[in-house]
C-alpha positions as MATLAB code, in Angstrom:
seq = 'XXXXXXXXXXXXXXXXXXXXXXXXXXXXXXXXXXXXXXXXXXXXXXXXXXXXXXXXXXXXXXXXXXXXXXXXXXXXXXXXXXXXXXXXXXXXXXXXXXXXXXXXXXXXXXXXXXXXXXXXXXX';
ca = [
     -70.298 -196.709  -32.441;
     -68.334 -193.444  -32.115;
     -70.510 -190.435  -32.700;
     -69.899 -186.610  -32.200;
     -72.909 -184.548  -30.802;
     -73.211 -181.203  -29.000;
     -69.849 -179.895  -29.804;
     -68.491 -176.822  -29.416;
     -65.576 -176.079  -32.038;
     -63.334 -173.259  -33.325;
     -61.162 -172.470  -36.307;
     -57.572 -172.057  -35.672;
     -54.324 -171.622  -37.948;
     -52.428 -174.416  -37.693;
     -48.815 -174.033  -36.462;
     -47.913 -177.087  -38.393;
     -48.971 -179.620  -40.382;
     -52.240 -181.069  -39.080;
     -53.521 -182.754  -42.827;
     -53.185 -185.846  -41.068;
     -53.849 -185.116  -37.207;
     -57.992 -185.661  -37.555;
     -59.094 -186.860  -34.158;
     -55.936 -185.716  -32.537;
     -55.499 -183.970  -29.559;
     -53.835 -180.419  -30.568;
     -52.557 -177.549  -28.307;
     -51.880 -174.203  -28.911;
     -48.529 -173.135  -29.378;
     -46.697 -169.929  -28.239;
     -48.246 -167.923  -31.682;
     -51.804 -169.307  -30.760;
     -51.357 -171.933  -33.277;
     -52.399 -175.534  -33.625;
     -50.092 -178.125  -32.684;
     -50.221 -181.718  -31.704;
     -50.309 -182.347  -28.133;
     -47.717 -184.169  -26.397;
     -47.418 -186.693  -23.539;
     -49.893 -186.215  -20.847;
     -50.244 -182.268  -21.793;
     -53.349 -180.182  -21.654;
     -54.998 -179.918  -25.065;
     -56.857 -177.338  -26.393;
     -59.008 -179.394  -28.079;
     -59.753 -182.548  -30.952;
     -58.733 -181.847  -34.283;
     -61.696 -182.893  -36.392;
     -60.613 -180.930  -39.483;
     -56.719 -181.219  -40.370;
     -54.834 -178.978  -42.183;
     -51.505 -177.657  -43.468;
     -48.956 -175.339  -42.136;
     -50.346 -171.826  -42.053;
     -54.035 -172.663  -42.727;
     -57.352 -173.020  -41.112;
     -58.194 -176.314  -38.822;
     -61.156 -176.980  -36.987;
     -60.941 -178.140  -33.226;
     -64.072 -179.180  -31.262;
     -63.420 -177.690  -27.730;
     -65.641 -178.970  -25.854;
     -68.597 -181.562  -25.985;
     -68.711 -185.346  -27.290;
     -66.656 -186.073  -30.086;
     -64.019 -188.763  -31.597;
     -61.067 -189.585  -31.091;
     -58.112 -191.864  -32.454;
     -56.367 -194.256  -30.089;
     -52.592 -194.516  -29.380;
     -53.551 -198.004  -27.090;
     -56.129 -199.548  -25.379;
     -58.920 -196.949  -23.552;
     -61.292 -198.430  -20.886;
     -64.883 -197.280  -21.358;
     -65.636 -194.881  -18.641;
     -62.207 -193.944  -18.027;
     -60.500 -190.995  -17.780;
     -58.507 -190.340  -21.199;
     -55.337 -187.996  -22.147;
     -52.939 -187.419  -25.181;
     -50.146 -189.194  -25.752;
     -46.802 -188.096  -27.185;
     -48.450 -188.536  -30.587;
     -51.621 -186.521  -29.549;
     -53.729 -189.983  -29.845;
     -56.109 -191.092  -26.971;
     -55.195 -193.577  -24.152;
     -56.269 -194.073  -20.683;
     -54.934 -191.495  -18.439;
     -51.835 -192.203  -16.266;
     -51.628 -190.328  -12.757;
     -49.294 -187.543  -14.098;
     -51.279 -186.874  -16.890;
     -53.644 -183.903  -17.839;
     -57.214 -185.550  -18.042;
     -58.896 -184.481  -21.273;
     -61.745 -186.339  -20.979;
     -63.771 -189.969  -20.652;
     -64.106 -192.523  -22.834;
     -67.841 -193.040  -23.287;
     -66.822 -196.401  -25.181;
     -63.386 -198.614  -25.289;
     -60.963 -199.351  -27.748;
     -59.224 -202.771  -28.437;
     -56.187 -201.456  -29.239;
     -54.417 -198.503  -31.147;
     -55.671 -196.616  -34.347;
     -59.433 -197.049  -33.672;
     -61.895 -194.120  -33.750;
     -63.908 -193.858  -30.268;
     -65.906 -191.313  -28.565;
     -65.575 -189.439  -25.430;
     -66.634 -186.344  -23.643;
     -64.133 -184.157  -24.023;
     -63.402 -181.674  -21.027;
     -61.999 -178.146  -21.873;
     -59.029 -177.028  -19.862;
     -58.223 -180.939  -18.288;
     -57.869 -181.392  -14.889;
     -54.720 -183.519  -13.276;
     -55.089 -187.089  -12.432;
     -55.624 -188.508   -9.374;
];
């Protein structure tokens, strides 16, 4: 059962809409603005708290929290964004945000992993 716990979040504007990005990766754009992430990019954090152009959204930056699928995710594995900011397993080009501390079936389930602030590149 996916479960947040010992998060670390902040409040950002978003730099577009983000009503329906909760449990997305986001990034911050050139005006330190929320974004989704794209493809294998570092993410500033997990939307847990969408919003609309030009208002506030809350990102957990670091710490356990959920996350919406874009595919399959291995349990244990090492997760990134995909081009719609949604977690899948991380391919060998891609920015590692994290690891799955569960799996997912498929897409558009709600997991949890421990999200790792900055990334680091796959091996």
């Amino acid at each position: 059962m996916a479960v947040m716990q010992s998060r670390d979040t902040r409040t950002v504007i978003a730099g577009a809409d983000l009503s329906a990005a909760q449990f997305k990766f986001v990034k911050l754009d050139a005006a330190a603005e929320a974004v989704l992430a794209g493809d294998g990019e570092s993410a500033f954090g997990v939307c847990i708290v969408g919003a609309a152009e030009d208002n506030a959204a809350t990102v957990v930056v670091t710490g356990k929290t959920m996350v919406e699928t874009g595919a399959a995710v291995t349990a244990g594995g090492a997760v990134a964004s995909d081009a719609a900011g949604l977690c899948v397993d991380a391919a060998s080009t891609d920015i590692v945000m994290g690891y799955a501390t569960e799996a997912a079936a498929g897409a558009n389930l709600i997991i949890a992993i421990e999200l790792i602030q900055g990334g680091n590149a796959a091996a």
